[in-house]
C-alpha positions as CSV (number, residue, x, y, z in Angstrom):
1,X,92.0,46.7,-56.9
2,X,88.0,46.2,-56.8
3,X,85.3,48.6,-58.0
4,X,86.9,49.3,-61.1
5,X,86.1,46.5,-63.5
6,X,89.9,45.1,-62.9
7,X,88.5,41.3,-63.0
8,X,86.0,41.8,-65.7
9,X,88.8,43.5,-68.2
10,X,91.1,41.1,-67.3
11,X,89.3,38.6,-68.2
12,X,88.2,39.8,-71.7
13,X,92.3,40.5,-72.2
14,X,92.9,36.7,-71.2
15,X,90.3,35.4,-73.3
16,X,91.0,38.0,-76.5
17,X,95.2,36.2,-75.8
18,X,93.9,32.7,-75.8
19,X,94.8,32.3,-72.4
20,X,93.3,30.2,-70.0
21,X,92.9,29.8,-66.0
22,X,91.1,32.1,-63.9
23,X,91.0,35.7,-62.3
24,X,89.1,36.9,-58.7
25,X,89.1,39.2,-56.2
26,X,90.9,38.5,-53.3
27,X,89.5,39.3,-49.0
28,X,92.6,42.1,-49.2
29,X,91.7,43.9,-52.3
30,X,93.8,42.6,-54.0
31,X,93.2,40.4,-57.7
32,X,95.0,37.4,-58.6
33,X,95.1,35.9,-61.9
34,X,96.2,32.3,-62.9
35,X,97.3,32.4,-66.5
36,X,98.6,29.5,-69.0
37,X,99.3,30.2,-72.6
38,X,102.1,30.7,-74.6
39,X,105.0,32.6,-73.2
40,X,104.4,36.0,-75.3
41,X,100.3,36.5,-74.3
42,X,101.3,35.8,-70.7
43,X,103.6,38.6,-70.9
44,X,101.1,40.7,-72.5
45,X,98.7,40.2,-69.8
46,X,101.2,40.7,-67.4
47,X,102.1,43.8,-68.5
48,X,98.4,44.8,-69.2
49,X,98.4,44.4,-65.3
50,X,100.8,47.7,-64.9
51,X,98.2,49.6,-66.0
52,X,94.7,47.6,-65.8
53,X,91.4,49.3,-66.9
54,X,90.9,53.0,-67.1
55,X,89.9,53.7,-63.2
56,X,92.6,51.5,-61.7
57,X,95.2,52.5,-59.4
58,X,97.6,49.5,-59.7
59,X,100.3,49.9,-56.9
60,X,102.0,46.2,-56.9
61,X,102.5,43.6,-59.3
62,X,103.6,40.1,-58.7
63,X,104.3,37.6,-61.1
64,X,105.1,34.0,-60.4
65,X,105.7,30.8,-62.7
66,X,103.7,28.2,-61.0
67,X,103.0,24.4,-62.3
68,X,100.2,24.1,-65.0
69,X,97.3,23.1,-64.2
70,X,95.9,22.7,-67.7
71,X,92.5,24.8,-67.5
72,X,90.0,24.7,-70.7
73,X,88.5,27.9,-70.5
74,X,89.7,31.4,-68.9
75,X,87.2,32.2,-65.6
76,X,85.4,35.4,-64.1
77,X,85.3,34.1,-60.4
78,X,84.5,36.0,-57.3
């Protein structure tokens, strides 16, 4: 979902969980968010996902344990 701030609010959720990785917009529409942090926060972004911010429409969510990649910071890319 773009146009709605999805990436930006994601992004302040990640960083407020002391999560780390990356979120951008995808050619489809679509967002996709690399996440690593403790178990709980990830869960609490992924559910955060269900609903996004205020003006999102989120239809789909799809959530995947992938290998670490050890990130420092949590980034806004495009």
């Amino acid at each position: 979902m773009q146009g709605v701030g999805f990436r930006a609010n994601a992004h302040a959720f990640a960083i407020k969980n002391n999560l780390l990785g990356f979120v951008k917009n995808l050619p489809d529409g679509n967002v996709f968010i690399h996440a690593e942090g403790n178990e709980e926060n990830i869960n609490l972004l992924i559910e955060w996902c269900y609903v996004g911010p205020r003006l999102a429409k989120v239809s789909e969510v799809q959530a995947n344990e992938v290998q670490a990649i050890f990130y420092k910071t949590f980034e806004l890319r495009r």
